[in-house]
Backbone as CSV, one residue per row, in Angstrom:
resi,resn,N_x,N_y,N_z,CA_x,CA_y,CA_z,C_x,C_y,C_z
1,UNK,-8.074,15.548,10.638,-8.226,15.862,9.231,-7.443,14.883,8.357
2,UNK,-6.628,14.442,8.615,-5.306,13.597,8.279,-5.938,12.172,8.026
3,UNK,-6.370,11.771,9.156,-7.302,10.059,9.100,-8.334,10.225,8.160
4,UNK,-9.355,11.820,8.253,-10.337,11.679,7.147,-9.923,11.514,5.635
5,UNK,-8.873,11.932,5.695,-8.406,12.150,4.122,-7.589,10.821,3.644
6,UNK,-7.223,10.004,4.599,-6.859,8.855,4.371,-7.902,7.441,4.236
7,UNK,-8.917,7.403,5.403,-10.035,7.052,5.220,-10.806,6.951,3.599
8,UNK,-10.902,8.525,3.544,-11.769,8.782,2.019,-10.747,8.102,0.746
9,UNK,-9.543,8.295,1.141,-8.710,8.135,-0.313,-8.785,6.164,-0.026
10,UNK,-8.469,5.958,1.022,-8.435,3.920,0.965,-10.121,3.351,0.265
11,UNK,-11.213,4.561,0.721,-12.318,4.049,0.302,-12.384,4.171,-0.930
12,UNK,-12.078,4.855,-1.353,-12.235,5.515,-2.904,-11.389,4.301,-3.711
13,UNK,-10.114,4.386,-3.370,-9.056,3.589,-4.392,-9.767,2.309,-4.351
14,UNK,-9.936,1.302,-2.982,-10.507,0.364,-2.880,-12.007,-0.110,-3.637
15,UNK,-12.819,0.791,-3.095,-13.959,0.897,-4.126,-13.639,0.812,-5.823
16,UNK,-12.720,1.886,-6.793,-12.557,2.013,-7.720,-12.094,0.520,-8.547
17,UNK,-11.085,-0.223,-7.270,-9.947,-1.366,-7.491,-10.964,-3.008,-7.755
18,UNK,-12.288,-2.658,-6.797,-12.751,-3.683,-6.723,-13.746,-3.419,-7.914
19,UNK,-13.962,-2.027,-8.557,-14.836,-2.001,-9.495,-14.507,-1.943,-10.871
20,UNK,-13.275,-1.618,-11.037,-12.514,-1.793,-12.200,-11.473,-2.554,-12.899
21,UNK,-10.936,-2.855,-11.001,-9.405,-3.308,-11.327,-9.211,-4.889,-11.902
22,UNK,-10.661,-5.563,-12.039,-10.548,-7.110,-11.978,-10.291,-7.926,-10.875
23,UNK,-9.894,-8.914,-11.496,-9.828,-9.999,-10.096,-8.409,-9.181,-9.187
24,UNK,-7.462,-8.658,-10.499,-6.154,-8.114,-9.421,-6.671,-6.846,-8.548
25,UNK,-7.769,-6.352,-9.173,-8.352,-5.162,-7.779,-8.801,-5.747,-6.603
26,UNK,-9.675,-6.667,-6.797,-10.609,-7.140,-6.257,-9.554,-8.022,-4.841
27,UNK,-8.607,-8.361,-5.385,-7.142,-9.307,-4.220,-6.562,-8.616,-3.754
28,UNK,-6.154,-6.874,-4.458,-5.708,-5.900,-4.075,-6.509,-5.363,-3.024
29,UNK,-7.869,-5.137,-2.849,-8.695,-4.187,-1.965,-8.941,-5.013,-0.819
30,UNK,-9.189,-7.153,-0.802,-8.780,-8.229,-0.073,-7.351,-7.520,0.916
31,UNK,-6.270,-7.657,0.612,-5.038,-7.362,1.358,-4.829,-6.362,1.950
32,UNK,-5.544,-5.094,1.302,-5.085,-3.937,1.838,-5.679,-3.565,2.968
33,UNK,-7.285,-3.936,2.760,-8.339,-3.805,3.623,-7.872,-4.347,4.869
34,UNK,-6.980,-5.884,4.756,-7.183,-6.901,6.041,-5.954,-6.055,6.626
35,UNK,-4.643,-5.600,5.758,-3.425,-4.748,6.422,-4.234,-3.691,7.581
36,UNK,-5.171,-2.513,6.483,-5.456,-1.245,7.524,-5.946,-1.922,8.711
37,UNK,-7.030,-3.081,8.617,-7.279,-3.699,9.854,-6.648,-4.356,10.659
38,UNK,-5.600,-4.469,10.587,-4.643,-5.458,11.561,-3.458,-4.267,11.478
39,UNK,-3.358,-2.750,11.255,-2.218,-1.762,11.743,-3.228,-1.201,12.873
40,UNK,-4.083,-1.348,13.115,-4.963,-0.545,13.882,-4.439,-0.927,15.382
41,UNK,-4.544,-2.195,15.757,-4.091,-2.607,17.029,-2.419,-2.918,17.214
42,UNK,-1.916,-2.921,16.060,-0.201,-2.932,16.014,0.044,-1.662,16.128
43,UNK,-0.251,-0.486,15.873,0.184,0.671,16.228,0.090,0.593,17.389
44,UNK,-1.429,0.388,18.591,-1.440,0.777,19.994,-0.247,-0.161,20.164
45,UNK,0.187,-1.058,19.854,1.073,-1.833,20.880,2.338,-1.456,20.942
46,UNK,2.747,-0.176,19.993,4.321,-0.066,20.323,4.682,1.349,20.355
47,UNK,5.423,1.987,20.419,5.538,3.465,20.532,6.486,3.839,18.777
48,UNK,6.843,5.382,18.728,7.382,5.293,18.074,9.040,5.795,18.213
49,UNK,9.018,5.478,19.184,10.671,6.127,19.755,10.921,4.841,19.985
50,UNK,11.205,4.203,19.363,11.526,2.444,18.656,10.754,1.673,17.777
51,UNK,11.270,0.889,17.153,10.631,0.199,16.011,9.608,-0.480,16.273
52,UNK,8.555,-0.327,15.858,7.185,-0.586,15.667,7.295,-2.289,14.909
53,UNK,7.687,-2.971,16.295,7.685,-4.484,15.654,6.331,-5.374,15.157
54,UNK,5.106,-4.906,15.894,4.202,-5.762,15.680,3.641,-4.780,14.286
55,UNK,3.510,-3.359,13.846,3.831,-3.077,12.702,4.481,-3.549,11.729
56,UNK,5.805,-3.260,11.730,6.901,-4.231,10.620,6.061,-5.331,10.434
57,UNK,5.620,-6.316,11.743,5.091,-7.662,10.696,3.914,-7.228,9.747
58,UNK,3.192,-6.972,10.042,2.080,-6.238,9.454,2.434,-5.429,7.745
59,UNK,3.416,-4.634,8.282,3.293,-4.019,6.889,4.485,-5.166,5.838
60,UNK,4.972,-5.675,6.222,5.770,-6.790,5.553,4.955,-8.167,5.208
61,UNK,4.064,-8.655,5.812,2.925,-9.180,5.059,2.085,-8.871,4.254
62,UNK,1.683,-7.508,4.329,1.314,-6.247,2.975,1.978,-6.498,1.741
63,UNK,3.423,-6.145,2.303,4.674,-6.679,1.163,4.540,-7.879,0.507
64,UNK,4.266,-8.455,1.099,5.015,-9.908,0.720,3.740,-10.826,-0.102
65,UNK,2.153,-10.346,0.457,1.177,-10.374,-0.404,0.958,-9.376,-1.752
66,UNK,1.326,-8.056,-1.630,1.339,-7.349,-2.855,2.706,-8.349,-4.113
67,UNK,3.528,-8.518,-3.652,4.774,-9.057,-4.399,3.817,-10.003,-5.164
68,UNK,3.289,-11.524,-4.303,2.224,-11.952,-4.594,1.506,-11.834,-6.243
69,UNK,0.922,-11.236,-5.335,-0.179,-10.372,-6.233,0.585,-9.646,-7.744
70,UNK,1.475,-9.262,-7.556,2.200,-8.889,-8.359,2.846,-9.582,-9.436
71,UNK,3.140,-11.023,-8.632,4.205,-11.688,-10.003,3.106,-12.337,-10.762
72,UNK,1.469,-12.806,-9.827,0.620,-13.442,-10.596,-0.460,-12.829,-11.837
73,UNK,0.163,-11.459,-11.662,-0.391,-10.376,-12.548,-0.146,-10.135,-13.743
74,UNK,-0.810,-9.821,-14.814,0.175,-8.788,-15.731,-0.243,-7.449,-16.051
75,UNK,-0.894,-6.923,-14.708,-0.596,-5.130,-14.862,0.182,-5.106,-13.903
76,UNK,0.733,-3.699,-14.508,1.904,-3.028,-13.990,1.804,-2.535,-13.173
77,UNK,0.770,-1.722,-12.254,0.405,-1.015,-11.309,0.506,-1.341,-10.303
78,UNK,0.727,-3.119,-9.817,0.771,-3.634,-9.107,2.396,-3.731,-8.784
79,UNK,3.229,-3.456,-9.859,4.359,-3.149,-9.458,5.259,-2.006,-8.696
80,UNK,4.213,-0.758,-9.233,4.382,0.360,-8.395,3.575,0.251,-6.894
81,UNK,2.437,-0.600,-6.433,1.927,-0.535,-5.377,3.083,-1.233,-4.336
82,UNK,3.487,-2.556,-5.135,4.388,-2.798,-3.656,5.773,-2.311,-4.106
83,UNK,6.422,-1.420,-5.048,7.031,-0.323,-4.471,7.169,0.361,-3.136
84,UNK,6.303,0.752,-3.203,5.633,1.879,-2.481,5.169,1.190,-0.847
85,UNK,4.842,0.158,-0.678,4.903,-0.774,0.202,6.426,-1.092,0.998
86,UNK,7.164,-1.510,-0.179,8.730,-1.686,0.240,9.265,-0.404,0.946
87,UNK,8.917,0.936,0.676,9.214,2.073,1.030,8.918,2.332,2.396
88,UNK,8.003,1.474,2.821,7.195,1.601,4.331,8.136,0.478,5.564
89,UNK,8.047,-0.380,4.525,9.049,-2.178,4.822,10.807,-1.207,5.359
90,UNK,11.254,-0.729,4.427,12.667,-0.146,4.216,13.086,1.096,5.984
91,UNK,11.756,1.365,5.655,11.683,2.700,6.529,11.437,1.910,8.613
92,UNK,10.991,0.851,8.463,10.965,0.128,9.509,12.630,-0.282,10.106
93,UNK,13.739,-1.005,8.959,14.534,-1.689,8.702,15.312,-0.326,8.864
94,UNK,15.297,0.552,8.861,16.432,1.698,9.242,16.598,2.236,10.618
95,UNK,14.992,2.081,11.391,15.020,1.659,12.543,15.773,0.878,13.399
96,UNK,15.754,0.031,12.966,16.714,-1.010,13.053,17.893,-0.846,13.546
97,UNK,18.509,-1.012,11.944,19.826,0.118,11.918,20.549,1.281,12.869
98,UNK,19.944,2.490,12.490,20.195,3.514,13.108,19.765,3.756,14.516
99,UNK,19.914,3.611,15.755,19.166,3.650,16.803,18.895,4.726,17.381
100,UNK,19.427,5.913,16.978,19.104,7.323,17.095,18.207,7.708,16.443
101,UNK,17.202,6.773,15.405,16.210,7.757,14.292,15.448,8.351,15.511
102,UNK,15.221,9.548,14.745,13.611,10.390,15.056,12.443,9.896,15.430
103,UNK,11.480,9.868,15.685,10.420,9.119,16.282,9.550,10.154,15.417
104,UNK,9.392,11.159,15.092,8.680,12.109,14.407,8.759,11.931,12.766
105,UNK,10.027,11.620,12.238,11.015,11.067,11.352,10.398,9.902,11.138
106,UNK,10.347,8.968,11.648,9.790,7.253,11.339,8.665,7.205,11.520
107,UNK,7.877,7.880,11.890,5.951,7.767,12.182,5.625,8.687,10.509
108,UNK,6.329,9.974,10.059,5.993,10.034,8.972,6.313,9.550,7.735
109,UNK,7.120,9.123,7.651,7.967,7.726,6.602,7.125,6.559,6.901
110,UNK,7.172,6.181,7.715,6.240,4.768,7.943,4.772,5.029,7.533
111,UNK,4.205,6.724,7.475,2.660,6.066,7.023,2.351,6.921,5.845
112,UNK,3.916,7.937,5.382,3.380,8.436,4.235,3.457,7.609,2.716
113,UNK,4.195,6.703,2.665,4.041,6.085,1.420,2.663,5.005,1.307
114,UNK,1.777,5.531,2.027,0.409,4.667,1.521,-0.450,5.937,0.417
115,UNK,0.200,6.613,0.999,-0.637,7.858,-0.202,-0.572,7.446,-1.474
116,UNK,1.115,7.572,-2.226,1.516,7.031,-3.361,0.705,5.579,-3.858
117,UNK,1.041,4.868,-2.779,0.148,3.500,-2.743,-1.076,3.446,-3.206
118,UNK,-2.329,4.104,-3.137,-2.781,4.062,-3.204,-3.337,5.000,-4.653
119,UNK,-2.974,6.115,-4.771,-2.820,6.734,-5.912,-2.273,5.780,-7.413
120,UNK,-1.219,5.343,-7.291,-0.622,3.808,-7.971,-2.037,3.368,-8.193
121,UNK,-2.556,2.754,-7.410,-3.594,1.652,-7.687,-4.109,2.187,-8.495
122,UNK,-4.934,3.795,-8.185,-6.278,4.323,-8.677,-5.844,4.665,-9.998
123,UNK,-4.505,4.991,-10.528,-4.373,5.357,-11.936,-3.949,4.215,-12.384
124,UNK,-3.213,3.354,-12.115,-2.625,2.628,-12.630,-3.975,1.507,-13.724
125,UNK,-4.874,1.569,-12.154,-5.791,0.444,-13.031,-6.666,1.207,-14.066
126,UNK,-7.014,2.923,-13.936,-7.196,3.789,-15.423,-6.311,3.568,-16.384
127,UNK,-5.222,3.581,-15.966,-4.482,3.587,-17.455,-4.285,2.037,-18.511
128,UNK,-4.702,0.856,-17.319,-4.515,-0.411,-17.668,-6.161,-0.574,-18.599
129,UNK,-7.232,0.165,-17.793,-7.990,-0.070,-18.761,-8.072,1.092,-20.053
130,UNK,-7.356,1.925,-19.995,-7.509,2.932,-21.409,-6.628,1.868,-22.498
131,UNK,-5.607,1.455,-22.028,-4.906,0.836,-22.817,-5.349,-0.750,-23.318
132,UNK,-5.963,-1.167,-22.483,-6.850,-2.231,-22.747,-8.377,-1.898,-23.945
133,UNK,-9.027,-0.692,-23.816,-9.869,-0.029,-24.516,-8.816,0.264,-26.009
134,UNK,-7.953,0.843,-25.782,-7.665,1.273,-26.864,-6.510,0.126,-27.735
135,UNK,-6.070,-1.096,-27.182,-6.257,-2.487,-28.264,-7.621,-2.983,-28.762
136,UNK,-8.827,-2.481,-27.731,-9.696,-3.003,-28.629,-9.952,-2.604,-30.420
137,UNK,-9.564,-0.986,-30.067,-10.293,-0.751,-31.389,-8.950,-0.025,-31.911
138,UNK,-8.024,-0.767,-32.860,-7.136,-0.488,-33.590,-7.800,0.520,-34.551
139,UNK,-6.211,1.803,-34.636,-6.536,2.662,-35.744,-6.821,2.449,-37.195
């Protein structure tokens, strides 16, 4: 139930990003798309009762293309997406760190901030175009 609802929400945001968001949707739904496809076989390769290294690279190239994407931008939404990215990046890097984490603990930290992520996108690029609509036509 969990994959369907993640599935539907990446299609949806993605769809919406490439149909509204401009060229920054359109680079946004590019990166994210090629990430979900390249966590697919980095998950089988590592467990989670240790750090998910071929992950980390993966979601830190996410990072490091949203940042990207981000400084060459000027909506904001793109600032909350790799937020929310870093949150996934951070949550790897405590792994690290702490060598006692949870394995139950780091599998849901590691894949719940794509929700936010993705939510970010889908309003962010509504509100970029209400506000874009509404310079058009001064009171």
């Amino acid at each position: 139930m969990l994959a369907a609802f993640f599935w539907l929400l990446t299609l949806s945001a993605c769809a919406f990003a490439m149909v509204y968001g401009g060229r920054d949707g359109r680079w946004f739904t590019l990166v994210f798309l090629l990430s979900v496809l390249l966590t697919m076989p980095a998950q089988l390769a590592g467990s989670w009762h240790a750090t998910q290294f071929w992950l980390t690279i993966v979601d830190t190239l996410l990072f490091v293309g949203l940042v990207w994407l981000m400084l060459r931008s000027t909506s904001y939404w793109l600032i909350w997406v790799a937020a929310s990215q870093l949150m996934t990046v951070l949550t790897h890097i405590a792994t690290l760190l702490l060598h006692g984490f949870s394995d139950k603990i780091y599998e849901g930290l590691s894949t719940v901030w794509v929700i936010p992520l993705l939510l970010f996108a889908i309003i962010g690029i509504e509100l970029d175009r209400k506000a874009l609509h509404d310079r058009s036509y001064p009171a």
